[in-house]
C-alpha positions, 0 to 999 in steps of 0.5 A: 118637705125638705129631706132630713140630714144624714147626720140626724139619722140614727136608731133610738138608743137600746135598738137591738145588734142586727146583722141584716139590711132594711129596704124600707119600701115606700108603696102606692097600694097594697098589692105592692106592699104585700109583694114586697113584704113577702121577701121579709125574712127570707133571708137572715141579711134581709129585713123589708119594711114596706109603708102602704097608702093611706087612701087607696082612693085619695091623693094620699099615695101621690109623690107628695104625700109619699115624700112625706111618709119617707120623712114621717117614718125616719123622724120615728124610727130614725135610720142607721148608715152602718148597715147600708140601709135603702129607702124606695118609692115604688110607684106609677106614672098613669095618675100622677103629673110628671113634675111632682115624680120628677120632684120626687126623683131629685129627692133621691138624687140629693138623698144618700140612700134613696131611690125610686122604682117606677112602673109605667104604666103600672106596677103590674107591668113589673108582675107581668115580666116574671111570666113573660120575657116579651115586651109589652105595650099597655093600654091602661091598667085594666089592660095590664090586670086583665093580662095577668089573668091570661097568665095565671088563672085567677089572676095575680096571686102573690105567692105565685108571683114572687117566687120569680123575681130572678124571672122578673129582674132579668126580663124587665132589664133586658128590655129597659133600653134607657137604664140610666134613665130614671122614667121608664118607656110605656110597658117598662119597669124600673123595679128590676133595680130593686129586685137586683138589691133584694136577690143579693140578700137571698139564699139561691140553690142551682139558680133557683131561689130558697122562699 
């Protein structure tokens, strides 16, 4: 699906005066959705809008399909240049072929405003880097999951997590070799780029954050 013009986005008539910027925040899963959907609010300049996968199981979070939910959800909100709005896909690499992520990256090369954050092998890469400052070299998915729980008892708790996006940010970054670079290195993330645009929007005090 092609993607829509710049000049036909534009929020319905009678929208209400916002003095904030939206992420809108195309997602794999839901433990993605729900990371980001923390920081919705937490600032008055921050609004964050996540669109989780239909079909955890199915093929509903593919590149594809999430092209189509980014085009989906501007046809029925439409989208306002003035606030210097941003759309990401945040995604994976270990389930999907690299021609239809490298078909989703020139979307956003060609897109005003769009970009993509990707994790490989998974987004719990990105969670692992706010405890850690050291590189890791993943295995597989369980492998990431299962480090998490040596982190943190129990495992991944949003609440735990995000507070420490700084933490993340900083670590994923300095061990991105490639930052021109759109497809990451086994055990690098991209998202540190979309930490960097939500930390501009939040309130810090002394270097730590007010969430």
């Amino acid at each position: 699906m092609p993607p829509i013009k710049k000049s036909n986005r534009s929020y319905k008539k009678g929208e209400p005066f916002r003095d904030a910027r939206k992420f809108i925040v195309i997602c794999e899963g839901e433990r993605e959705a729900d990371y980001f959907n923390y920081f919705d609010g937490k600032s008055q300049k921050l609004i964050v809008k996540t669109i989780a996968p239909i079909d955890e199981n199915g093929g509903e979070s593919a590149p594809n399909h999430l092209k189509q939910r980014a085009s989906e959800y501007i046809e029925e909100n439409g989208w306002e240049t003035n606030y210097e709005d941003q759309l990401w896909f945040v995604l994976d690499v270990d389930k999907w072929e690299r021609v239809s992520i490298d078909e989703l990256n020139h979307l956003t090369d060609i897109t005003p405003n769009w970009f993509m954050a990707i994790s490989n092998i998974c987004f719990e890469v990105w969670l692992y880097y706010h405890k850690s400052s050291e590189k890791v070299i993943p295995n597989d998915s369980n492998h990431m999951k299962q480090l998490l729980h040596d982190q943190i008892n129990g495992g991944y708790k949003v609440e735990v997590y995000a507070p420490e996006i700084i933490n993340a940010t900083k670590n994923s970054k300095n061990i991105d070799e490639n930052e021109d670079g759109y497809f990451p290195d086994n055990g690098v993330t991209k998202v540190y780029k979309l930490g960097e645009e939500i930390l501009s929007l939040l309130q810090m005090t002394d270097g730590i954050l007010d969430v």
